[in-house]
C-alpha positions, 0 to 999 in steps of 0.5 A, a space after each residue: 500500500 502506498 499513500 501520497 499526500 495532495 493538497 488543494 485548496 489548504 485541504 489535505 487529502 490522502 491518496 492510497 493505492 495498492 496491489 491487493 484489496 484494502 476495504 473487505 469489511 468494516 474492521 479493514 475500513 477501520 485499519 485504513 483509516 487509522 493507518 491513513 490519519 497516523 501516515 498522511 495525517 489526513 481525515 479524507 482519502 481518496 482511492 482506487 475502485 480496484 482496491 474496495 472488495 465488490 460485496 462494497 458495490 452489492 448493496 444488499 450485503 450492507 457492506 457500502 453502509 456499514 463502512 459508510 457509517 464508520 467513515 462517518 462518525 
């Protein structure tokens, strides 16, 4: 996993790619977010749709508002 800073209009945004799929389930979300906010120091990220699991995209799985939710709070 790789992740690089941009910085547009004084906001930070990190950017986050990677070989494998980062966002499977909730507690996956939830690593990238800490790892993102310790690394990057980044509260928003932007990433690849090859890197979310395709269960996010089915939205009879919960997964999309579950990870949502987190992101969220």
């Amino acid at each position: 996993m790789e992740i690089r800073t941009v910085e547009k209009n004084n906001i930070k945004i990190a950017v986050v790619t990677a070989d494998e799929k980062l966002l499977y389930d909730v507690q996956s979300a939830l690593d990238l977010m800490a790892t993102v906010q310790y690394e990057a120091d980044s509260s928003r990220i932007a990433m690849y749709k090859e890197s979310v699991a395709e269960d996010f995209f089915i939205l009879s799985t919960r997964l999309a508002g579950e990870i949502l939710q987190k992101f969220t709070n």
